[in-house]
N, C-alpha and C positions, 0 to 999 in steps of 0.2 A: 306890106305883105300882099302880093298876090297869089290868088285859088286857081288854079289849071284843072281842069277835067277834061279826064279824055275819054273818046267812046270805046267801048271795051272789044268791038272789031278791031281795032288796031293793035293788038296783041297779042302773040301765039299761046295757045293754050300751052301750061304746066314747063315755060320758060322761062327762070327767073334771068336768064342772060337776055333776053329780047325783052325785060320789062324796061330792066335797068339801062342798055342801051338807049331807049326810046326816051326815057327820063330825066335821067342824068348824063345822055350823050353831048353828041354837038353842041344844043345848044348853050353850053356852059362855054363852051368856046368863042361864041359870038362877040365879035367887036364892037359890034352896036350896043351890047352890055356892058358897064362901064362894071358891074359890081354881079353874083349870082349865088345864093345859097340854095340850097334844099335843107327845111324847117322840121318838115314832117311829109310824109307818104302813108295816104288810105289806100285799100288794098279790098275793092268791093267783094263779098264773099261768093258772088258768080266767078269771079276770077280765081278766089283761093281754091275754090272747090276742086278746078281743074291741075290743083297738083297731090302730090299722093301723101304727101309730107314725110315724116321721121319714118322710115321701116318698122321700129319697133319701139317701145319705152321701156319705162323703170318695171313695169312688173315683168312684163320678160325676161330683163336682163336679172332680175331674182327668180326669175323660176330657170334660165338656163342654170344659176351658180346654186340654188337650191338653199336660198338665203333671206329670211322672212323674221319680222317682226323687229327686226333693227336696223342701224345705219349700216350698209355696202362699207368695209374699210381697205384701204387702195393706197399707192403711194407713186409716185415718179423716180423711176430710177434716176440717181445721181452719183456720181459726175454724169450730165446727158450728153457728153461727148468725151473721146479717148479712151474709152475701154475695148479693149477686144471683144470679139462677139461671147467666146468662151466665158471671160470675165464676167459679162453683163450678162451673161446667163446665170452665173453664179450668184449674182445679185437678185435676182429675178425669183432665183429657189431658194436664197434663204430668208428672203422678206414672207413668200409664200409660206414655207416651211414655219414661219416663226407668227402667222395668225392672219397674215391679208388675205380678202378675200380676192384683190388684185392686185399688179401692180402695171404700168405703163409706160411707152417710152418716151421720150421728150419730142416737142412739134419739129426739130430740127434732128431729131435722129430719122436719118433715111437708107442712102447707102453710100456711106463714104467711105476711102479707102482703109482707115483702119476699122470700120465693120461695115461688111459688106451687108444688103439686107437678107439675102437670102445665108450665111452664115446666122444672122440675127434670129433669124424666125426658128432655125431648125434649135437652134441651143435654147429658146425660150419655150419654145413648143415642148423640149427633152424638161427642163427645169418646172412649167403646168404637168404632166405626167409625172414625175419622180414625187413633187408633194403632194399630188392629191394619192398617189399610192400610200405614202408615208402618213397622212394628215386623215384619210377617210371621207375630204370635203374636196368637193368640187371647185377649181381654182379657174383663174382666165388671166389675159395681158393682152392689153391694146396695143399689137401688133399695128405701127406706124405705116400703111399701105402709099401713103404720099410719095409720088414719082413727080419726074421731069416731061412724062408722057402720058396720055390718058391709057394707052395699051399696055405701058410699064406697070400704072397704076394698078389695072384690072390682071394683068400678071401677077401680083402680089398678092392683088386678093384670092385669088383664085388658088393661089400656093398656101395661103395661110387656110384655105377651106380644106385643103389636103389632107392638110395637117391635122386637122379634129380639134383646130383652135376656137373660143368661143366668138373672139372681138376682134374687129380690127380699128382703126383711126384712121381719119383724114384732117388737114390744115385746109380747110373748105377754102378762106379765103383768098390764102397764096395759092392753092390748089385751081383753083376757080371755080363756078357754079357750074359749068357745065359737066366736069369732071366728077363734083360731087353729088347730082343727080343721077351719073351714070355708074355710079359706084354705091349710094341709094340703092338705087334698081335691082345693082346685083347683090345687095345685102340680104334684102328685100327677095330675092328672089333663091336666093341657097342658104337660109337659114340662120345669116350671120350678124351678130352686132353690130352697128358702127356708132362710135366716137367720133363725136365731131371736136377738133381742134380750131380757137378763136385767134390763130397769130397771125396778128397786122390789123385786127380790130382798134387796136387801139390807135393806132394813124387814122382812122376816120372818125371815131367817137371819142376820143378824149379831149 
């Protein structure tokens, strides 16, 4: 096992893409390495300090839904593919209607041809409004924000703020870090949840 330190001028404040670059780059490619893992990573708290971390936590997202002194109950809509937006809005308000305090969409619901995202967002934004009318309780849906583009990305969120929705998601990993720092930011900065989704964690940690 070899210990590498490095000085901590050599990396830009509050970018976890230019840490990991510099770490896990290149030199895992070298030839002159016959063999190369990464064990473990310290992460000195001069360095952490310079990032902003989560927008928001657990008692937030209970004081946005107005829901104290038990467990958050939620669920994932299914089938996570092949429903019309219509449909999956149906699903959306009657899981709501029938006692969740949320429900959310799956890491690979984005916008594909049989739901489009912006169809997605307005039927599920209509189905949070009709139960909390109906229910008296404040409802929410991890509205999947995950695009093919950082501007797509911030397009969605910025639609689902429109909306008077509470939450949005991101698939941080496939997404990338930069994507989800800049999508952070603007969570962070218009009042909104984010859900982070963990897919394709598992190809490096398992």
């Amino acid at each position: 096992i070899a210990y590498v330190a490095y000085p901590l001028d050599l990396f830009e404040e509050g970018s976890v893409t230019n840490m990991f670059t510099s770490i896990v780059g290149n030199v895992f490619g070298f030839k002159a390495l016959r063999a190369l893992r990464l064990e473990d990573l310290r992460i000195p708290p001069a360095y952490t300090k310079t990032f902003q971390g989560p927008p928001h936590g657990i008692q937030v997202e209970r004081d946005k839904l107005n829901k104290y002194g038990r467990p958050l109950l939620g669920c994932t809509i299914k089938p996570k593919l092949g429903l019309s937006a219509k449909n999956y809005g149906r699903a959306v308000y009657e899981c709501l209607r029938g006692g969740l305090d949320f429900t959310k969409d799956d890491e690979n619901v984005n916008s594909q041809p049989f739901m489009r995202w912006r169809d997605r967002f307005l039927f599920c934004a209509e189905a949070i409004y009709k139960s909390q009318a109906e229910t008296g309780e404040i409802k929410g849906h991890y509205l999947n924000a995950t695009a093919g583009t950082c501007e797509e990305m911030l397009r969605r969120a910025y639609f689902a703020k429109e909306l008077g929705v509470p939450i949005i998601m991101h698939d941080y990993l496939t997404g990338g870090f930069t994507a989800n720092t800049s999508l952070a930011h603007f969570c962070r900065e218009n009042g909104l949840l984010l859900h982070i989704h963990r897919a394709m964690h598992a190809v490096i940690d398992r």
